[in-house]
C-alpha positions as MATLAB code, in Angstrom:
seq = 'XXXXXXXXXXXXXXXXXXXXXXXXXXXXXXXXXXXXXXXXXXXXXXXXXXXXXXXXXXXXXXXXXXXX';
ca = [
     -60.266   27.032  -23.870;
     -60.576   29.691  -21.094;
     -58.456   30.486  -18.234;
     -60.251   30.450  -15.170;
     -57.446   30.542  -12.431;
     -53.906   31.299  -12.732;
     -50.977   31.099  -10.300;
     -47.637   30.295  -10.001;
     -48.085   26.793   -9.125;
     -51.395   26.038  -11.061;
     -53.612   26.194  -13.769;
     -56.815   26.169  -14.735;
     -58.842   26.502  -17.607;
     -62.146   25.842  -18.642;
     -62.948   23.303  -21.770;
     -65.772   22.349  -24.466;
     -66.502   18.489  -24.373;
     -64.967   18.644  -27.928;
     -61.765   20.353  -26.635;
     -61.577   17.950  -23.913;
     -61.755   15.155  -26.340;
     -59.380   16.242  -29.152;
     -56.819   16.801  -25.895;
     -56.974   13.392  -24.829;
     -56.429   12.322  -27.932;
     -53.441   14.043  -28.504;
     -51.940   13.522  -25.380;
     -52.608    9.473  -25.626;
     -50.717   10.123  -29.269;
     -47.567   12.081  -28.151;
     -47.419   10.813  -24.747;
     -43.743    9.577  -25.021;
     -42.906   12.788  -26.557;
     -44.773   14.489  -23.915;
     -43.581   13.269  -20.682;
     -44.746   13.029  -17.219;
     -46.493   16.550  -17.239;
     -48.903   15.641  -20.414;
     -49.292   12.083  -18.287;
     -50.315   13.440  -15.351;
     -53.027   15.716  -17.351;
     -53.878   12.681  -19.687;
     -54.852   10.906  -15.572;
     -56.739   13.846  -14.758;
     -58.903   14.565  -17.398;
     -59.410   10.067  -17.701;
     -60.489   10.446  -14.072;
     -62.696   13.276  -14.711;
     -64.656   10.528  -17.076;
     -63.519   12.603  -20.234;
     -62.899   10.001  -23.361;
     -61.057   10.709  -26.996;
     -63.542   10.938  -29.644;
     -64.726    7.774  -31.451;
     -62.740    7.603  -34.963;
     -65.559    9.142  -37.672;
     -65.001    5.767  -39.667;
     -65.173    5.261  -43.220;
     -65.830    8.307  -45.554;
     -67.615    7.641  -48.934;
     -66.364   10.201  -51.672;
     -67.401   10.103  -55.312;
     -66.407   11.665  -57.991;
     -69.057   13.757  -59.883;
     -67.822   14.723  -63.612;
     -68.825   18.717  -64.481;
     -72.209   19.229  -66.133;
     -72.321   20.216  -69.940;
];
């Protein structure tokens, strides 16, 4: 995240798709925590057309004993 303009009444900054993402998603998470600020954001950056990232789903692991 950059700053690109600064002021005493507003911000604004400059975002990778990914940042964007990972933002909405943890605005739409803490949102009651948050408050109307992080809701108004969480409207803006919805009606720019940005989305949270689709969950990764399920993650195989195995387990792979040490070689002799």
């Amino acid at each position: 995240m950059n700053i690109a303009n600064q002021t005493a009444e507003s911000l604004s900054v400059i975002l990778d798709p990914e940042e964007a993402q990972r933002l909405v998603e943890g605005l739409s998470e803490h949102l009651t925590l948050l408050g109307q600020p992080a809701e108004k954001l969480l409207n803006l950056l919805l009606g720019a057309g940005v989305r949270a990232p689709q969950p990764a789903g399920h993650v195989r692991t195995e387990y792979m004993p040490p070689l002799k």
